[in-house]
TIKOLZA-926621 format. One line per 8 residues: their letters; for each residue x, z, y of N, C-alpha, C. Coordinates in nm, 3 decimals. Layout:
A = X/Z/Y/X/Z/Y/X/Z/Y | ...;
// end
This chain:
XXXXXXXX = -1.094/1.674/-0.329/-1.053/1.534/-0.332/-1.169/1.447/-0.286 | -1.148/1.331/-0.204/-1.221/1.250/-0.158/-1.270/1.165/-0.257 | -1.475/1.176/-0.262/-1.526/1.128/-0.365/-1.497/0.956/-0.432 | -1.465/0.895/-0.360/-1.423/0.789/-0.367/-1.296/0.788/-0.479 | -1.197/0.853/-0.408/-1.071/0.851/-0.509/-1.081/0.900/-0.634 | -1.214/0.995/-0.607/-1.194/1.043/-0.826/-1.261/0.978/-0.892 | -1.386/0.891/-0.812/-1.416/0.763/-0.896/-1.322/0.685/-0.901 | -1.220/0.654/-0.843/-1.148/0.576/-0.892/-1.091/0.581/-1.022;
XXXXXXXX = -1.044/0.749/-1.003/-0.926/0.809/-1.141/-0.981/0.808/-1.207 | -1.153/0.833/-1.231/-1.270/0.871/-1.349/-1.222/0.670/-1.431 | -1.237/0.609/-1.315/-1.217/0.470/-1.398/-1.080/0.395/-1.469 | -0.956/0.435/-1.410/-0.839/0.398/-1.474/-0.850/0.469/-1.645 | -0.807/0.338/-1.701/-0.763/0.368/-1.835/-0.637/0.347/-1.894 | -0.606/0.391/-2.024/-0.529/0.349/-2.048/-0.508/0.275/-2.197 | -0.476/0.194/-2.239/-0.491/0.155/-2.371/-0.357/0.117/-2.481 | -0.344/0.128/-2.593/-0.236/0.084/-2.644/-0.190/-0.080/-2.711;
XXXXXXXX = -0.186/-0.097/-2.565/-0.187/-0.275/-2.656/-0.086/-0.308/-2.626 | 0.053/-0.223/-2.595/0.181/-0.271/-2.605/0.226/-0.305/-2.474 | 0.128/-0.269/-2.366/0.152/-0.311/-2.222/0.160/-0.180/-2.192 | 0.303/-0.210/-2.083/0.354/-0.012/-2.044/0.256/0.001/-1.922 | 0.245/0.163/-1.949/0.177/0.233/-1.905/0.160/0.173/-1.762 | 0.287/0.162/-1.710/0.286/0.172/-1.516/0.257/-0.004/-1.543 | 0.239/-0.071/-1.601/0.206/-0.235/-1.586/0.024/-0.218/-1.593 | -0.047/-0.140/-1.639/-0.239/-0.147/-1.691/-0.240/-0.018/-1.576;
XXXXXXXX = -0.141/0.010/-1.487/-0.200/0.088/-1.367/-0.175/0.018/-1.260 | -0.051/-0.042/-1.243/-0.067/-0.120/-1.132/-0.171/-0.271/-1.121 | -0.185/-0.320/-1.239/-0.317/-0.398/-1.242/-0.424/-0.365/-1.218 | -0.481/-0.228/-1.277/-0.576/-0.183/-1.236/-0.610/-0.148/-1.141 | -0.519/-0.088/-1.058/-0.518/-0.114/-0.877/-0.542/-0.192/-0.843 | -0.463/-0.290/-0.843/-0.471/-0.445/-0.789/-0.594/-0.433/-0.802 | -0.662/-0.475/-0.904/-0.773/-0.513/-0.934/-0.863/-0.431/-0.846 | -0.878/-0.299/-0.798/-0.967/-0.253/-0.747/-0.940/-0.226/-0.624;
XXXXXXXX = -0.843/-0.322/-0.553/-0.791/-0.319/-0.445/-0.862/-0.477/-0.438 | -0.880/-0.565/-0.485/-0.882/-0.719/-0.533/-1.070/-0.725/-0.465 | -1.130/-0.576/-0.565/-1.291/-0.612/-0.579/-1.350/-0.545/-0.480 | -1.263/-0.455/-0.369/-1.289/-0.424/-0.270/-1.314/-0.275/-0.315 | -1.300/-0.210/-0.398/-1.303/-0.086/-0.421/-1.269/0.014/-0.353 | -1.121/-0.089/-0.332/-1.008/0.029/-0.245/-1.031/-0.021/-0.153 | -1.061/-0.022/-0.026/-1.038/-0.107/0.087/-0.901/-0.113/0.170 | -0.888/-0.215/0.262/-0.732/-0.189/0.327/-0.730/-0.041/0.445;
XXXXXXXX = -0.653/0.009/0.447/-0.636/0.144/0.541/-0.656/0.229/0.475 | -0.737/0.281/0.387/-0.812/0.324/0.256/-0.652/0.395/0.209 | -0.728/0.550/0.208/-0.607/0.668/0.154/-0.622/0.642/-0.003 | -0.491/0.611/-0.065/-0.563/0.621/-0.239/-0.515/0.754/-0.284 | -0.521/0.766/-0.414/-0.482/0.920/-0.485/-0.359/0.926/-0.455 | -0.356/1.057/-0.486/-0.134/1.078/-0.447/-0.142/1.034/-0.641 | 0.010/1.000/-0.577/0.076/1.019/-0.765/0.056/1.101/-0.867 | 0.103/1.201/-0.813/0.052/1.357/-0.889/-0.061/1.337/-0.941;
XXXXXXXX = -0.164/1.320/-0.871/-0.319/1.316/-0.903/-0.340/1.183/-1.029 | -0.300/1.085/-0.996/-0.304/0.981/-1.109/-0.237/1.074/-1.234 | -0.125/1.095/-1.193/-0.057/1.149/-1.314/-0.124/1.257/-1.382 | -0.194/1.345/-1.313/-0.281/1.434/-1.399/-0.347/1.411/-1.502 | -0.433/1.320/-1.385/-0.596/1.252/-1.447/-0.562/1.166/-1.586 | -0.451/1.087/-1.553/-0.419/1.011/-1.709/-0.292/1.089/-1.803 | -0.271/1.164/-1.756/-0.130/1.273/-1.838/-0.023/1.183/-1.865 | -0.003/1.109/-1.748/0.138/1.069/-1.797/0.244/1.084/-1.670;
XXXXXXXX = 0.367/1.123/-1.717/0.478/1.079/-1.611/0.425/1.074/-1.491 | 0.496/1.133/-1.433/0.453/1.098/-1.256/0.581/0.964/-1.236 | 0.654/0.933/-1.291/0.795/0.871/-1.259/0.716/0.761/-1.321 | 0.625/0.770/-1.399/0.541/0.630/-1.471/0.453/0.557/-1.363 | 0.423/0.661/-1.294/0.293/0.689/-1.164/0.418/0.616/-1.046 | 0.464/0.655/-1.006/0.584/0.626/-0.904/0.613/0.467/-0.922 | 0.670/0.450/-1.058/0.684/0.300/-1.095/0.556/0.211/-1.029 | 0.471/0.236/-1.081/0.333/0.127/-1.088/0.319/0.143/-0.905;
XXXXXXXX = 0.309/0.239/-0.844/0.327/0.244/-0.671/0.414/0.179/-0.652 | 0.551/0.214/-0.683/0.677/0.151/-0.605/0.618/-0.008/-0.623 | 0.592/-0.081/-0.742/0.617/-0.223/-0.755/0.451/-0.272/-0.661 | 0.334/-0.195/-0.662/0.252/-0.234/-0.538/0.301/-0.211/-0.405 | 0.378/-0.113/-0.354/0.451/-0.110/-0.216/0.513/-0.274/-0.244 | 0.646/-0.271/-0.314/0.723/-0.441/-0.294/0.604/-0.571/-0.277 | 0.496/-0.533/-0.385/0.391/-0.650/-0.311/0.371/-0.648/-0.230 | 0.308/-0.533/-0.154/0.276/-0.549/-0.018/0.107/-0.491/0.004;
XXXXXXXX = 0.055/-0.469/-0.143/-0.060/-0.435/-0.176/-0.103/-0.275/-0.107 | 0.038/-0.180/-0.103/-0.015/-0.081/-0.070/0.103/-0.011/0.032 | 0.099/0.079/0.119/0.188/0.141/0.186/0.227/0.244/0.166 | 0.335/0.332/0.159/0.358/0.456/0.120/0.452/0.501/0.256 | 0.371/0.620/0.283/0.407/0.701/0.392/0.433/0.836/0.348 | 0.576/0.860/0.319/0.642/0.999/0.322/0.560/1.123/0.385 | 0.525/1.215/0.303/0.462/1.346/0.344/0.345/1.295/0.397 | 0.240/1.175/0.406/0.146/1.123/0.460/0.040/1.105/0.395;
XXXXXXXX = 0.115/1.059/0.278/-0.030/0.992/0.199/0.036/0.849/0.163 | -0.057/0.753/0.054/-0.062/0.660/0.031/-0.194/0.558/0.074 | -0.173/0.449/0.118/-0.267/0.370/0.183/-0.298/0.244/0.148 | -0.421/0.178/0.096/-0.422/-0.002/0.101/-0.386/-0.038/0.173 | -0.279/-0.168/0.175/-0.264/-0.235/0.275/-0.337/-0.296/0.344 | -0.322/-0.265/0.491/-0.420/-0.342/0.598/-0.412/-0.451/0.598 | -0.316/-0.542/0.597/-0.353/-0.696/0.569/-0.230/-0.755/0.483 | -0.220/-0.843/0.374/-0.091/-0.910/0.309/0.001/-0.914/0.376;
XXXXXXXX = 0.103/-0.917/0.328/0.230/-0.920/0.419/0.270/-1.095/0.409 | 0.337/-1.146/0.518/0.318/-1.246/0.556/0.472/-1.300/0.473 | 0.488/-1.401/0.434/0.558/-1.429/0.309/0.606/-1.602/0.333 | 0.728/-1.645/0.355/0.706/-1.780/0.358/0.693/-1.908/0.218 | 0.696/-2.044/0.267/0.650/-2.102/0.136/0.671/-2.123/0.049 | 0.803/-2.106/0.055/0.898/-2.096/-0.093/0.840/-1.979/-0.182 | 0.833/-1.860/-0.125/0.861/-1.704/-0.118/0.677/-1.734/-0.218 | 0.596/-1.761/-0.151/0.457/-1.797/-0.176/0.383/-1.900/-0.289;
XXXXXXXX = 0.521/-1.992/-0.313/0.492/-2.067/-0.386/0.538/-1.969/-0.588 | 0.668/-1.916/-0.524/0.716/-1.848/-0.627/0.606/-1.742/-0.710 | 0.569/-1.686/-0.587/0.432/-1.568/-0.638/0.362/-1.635/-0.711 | 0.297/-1.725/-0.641/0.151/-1.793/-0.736/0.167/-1.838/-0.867 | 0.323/-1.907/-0.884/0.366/-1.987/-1.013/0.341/-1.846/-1.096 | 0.410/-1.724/-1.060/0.432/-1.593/-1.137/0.276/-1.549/-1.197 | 0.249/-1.557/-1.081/0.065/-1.530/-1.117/0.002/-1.598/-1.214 | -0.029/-1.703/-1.189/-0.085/-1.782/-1.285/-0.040/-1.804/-1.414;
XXXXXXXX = 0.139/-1.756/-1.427/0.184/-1.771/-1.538/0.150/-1.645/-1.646 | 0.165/-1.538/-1.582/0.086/-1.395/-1.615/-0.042/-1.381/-1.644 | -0.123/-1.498/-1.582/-0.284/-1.463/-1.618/-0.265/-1.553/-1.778 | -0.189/-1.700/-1.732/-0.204/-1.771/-1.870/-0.179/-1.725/-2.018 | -0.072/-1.587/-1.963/-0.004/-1.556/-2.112/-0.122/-1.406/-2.150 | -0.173/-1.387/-2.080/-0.304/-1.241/-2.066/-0.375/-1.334/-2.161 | -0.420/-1.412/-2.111/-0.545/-1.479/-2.184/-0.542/-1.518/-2.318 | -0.389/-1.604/-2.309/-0.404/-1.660/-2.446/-0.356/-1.509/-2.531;
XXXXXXXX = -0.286/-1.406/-2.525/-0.277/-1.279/-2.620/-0.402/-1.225/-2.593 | -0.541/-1.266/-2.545/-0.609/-1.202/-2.559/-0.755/-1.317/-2.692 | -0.654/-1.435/-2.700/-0.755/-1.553/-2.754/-0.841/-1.635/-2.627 | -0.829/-1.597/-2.527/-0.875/-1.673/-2.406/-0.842/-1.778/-2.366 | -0.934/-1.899/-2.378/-0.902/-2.015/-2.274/-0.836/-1.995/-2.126 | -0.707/-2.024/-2.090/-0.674/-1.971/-1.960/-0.768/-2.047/-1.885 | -0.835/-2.193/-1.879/-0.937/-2.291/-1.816/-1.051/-2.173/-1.757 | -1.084/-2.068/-1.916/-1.233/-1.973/-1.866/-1.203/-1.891/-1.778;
XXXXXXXX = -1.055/-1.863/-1.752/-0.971/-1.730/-1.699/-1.027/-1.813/-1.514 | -0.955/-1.882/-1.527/-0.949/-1.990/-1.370/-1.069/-2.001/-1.323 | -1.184/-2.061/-1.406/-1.308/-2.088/-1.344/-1.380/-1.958/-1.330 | -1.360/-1.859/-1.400/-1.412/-1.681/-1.357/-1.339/-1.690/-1.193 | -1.223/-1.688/-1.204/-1.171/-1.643/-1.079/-1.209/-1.709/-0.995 | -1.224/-1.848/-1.002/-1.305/-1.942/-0.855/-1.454/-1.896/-0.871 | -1.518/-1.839/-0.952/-1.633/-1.788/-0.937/-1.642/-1.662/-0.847 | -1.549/-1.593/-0.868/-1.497/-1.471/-0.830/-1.464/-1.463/-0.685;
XXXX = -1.406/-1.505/-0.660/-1.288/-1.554/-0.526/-1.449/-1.565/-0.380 | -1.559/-1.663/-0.444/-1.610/-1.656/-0.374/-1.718/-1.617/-0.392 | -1.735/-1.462/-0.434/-1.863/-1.370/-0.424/-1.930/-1.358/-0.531 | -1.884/-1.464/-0.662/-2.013/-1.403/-0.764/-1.924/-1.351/-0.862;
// end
């Protein structure tokens, strides 16, 4: 396996805080698709392989892929492999406006079940967004 990808798997976790399994994997992608981990074109693990490494369901594994394919985050090529997406998929403004409301509404409710100011959540991410 390509050293890259089992650091990846070495880093996915999983935890019991009531968030399903395939929801703290497909974030965790994101996220390391987000921090440049994964890069775009970038082969990631097959399913199987996630599913090993964390012992769960491959159909759990499948879920958390399928709903990054509908983002647009990742590509799945039959008998090929799985891939970061090379660039966002192009989305109009309605379509764009809907995402972001979703987003932000998801980070707000993360934060506050976590006791977090969503304000500290926002200003991390504009810290974030541009390099630090």
């Amino acid at each position: 396996m390509h050293t890259d990808q089992q650091l990846l798997l070495d880093r996915l976790r999983l935890e019991s805080t009531g968030v399903p399994i395939y929801v703290q994997l497909r974030d965790q992608l994101l996220s390391a698709i987000g921090e440049g981990r994964l890069k775009p074109g970038e082969q990631m693990p097959t399913m199987r392989q996630v599913a090993v490494a964390l012992k769960v369901d491959l159909n759990t594994v499948r879920h958390a892929y399928g709903e990054l394919e509908r983002q647009g985050a990742i590509v799945i090529k039959r008998a090929k492999g799985t891939y970061v997406a090379a660039a966002p998929p192009k989305t109009d403004p309605d379509d764009r406006a809907h995402l972001i409301e979703g987003l932000s509404l998801r980070a707000i409710a993360e934060a506050r079940s976590h006791g977090i100011e969503p304000a500290m959540v926002a200003r991390r991410i504009l810290k974030l967004s541009k390099g630090g």
